[in-house]
Structure formats: structure tokens, C-alpha cells
N, C-alpha and C positions, 0 to 999 in steps of 0.2 A: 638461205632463200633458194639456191640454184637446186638443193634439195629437195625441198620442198614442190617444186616445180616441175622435178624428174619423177618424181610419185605420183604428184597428179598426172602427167601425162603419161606414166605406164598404167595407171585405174583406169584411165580413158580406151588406153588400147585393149587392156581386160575388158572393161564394160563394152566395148564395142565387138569384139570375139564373143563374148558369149553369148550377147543379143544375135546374133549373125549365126550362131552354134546354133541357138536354139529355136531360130529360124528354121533352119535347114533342117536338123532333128523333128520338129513337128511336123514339117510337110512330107517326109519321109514316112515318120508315123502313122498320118492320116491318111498317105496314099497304101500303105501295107494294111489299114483295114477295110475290110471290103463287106459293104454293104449288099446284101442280097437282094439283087432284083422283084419288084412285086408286077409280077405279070399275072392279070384278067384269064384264066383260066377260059373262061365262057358266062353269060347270062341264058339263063334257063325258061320261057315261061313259067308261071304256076296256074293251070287253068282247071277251076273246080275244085280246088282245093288240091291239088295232084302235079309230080311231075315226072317224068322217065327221062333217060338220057343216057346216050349211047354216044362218045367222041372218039373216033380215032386221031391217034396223035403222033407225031414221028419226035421223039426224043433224041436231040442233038447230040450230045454225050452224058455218061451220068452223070446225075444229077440227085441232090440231098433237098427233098420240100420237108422243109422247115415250119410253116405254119401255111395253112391253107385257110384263112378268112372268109365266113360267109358274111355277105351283101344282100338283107332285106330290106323292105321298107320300116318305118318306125313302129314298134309295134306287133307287127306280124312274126307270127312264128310258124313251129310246127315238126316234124319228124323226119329225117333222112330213113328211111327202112331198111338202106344197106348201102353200101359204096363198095366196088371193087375197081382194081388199077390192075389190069393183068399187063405183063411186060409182052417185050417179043421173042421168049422161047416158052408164048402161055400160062407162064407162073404166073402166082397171084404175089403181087409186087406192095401192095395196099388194103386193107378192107378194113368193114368194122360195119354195125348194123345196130338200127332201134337209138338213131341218136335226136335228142331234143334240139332243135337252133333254134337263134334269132339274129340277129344283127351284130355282128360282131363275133359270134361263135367260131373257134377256129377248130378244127374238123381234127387235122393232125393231134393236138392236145389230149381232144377228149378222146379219138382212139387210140392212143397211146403210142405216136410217131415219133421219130421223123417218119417220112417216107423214102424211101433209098428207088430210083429209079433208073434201070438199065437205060444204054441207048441204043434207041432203035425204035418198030410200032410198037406203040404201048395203044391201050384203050382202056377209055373210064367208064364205067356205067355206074348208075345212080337212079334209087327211084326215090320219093319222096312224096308224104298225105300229112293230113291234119292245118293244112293250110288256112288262109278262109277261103272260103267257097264266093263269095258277093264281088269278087272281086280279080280279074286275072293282074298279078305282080312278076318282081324280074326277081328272080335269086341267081345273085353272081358268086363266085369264087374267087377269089384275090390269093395268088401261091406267092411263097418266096420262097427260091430257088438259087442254091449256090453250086455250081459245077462239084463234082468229086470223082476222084480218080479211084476210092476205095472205097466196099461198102463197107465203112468201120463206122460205128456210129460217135468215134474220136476225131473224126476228120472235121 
């Protein structure tokens, strides 16, 4: 019996280390993965079916956009004509042109990104038609962006 009693109460002490183990392991876990920020890039009008767009930006350190989401209304779509990202020694950091959206379109995808962005001024231009015309809407941009110290597209 006194046997039986010393088992049980070393299961106990295991079962209670491991629960505590695996505690500690998962919050470890979950704080080493890291979720990418989804920062609102800008909302754009669309008036006439049309929009142009010129942002200078100051880029804090590089930086990897991962997916760049467009934000229409339901329904609405229409043509990017060209996107460029030039950094700040001028290069072009981003582009691509003649792309289809709608809501939900992620930009990086269909030009065949990521985007790798120096830091420092960068600026975005964009223009964009085929809109509807009856009606002025907002098209947003929604980035997710993870710092990177290398432009290795492994990072």
C-alpha cells in the first residue's frame, strides 16, 4: 500500500511538471511568433471612375510587405494601371501594371512580391480607371509588414 501511494504521488509530481512544462513552452512559443502588423497604408478617392496617387513616405527600417490588401466597396472593382515604390537612393523598390481589383485583391500576390523596402523616403505612386463613374468610393490599401534586416527573400 505505502507503494502504491509513493506512485501515485510521483504521477502527481510528473503530471504537474509537465502541465507547468507545457505551459511555459507554449507561451514561449507564441510570443517567438510574430504576427505582421496590418497597417492602413492610405484611402484613396475614386472620382469618375479614376484615381492618381502620389505618397511620400519615410520608412523606419527595412522592411518585407508581405501582402498589400485592397479595400473596396462590395462589388466595385476595376484596373491599377501601374504601381511603383521607388526607395530612397531612386530605385524602383516595387512595381507592376494593368492589374484587375476588387475587394480583397492583394497587390503584392498578383505582382509577384514580397516587397523588400529600404529605409529611409520611399514614395508610392499609383494611378487607377475603370472604376464606376456614378459614384465617388474610398479604395484603401491594408500592408503587412515585418521589419527585416536582409533583403533575402528567406528572411
Amino acid at each position: 500500500m505505502n507503494l502504491s501511494k509513493k506512485l501515485l504521488q510521483s504521477l502527481k509530481v510528473v503530471a504537474v511538471t509537465l502541465a507547468f512544462s507545457l505551459l511555459f513552452l507554449s507561451q514561449n512559443a507564441i510570443a517567438q511568433i510574430s504576427i505582421p502588423p496590418i497597417i492602413r497604408m492610405f484611402d484613396v478617392p475614386i472620382e469618375g471612375g479614376s484615381f492618381k496617387v502620389d505618397v511620400p513616405a519615410k520608412i523606419e527600417s527595412n522592411a518585407r510587405v508581405g501582402s498589400a490588401i485592397v479595400s473596396l466597396p462590395k462589388g466595385e472593382s476595376g484596373v491599377i494601371n501601374n504601381i511603383v515604390i521607388t526607395g530612397p537612393d531612386g530605385s524602383r523598390e516595387f512595381g507592376c501594371s494593368d492589374i484587375k481589383v476588387q475587394n480583397g485583391t492583394d497587390l503584392i500576390k498578383t505582382c509577384g512580391g514580397p516587397a523588400y523596402l529600404k529605409a529611409g523616403k520611399t514614395t508610392y505612386k499609383a494611378k487607377g480607371s475603370g472604376f464606376s463613374s456614378e459614384r465617388t468610393v474610398e479604395l484603401g490599401i491594408d500592408l503587412s509588414i515585418t521589419p527585416s534586416r536582409a533583403f533575402d527573400p528567406n528572411v
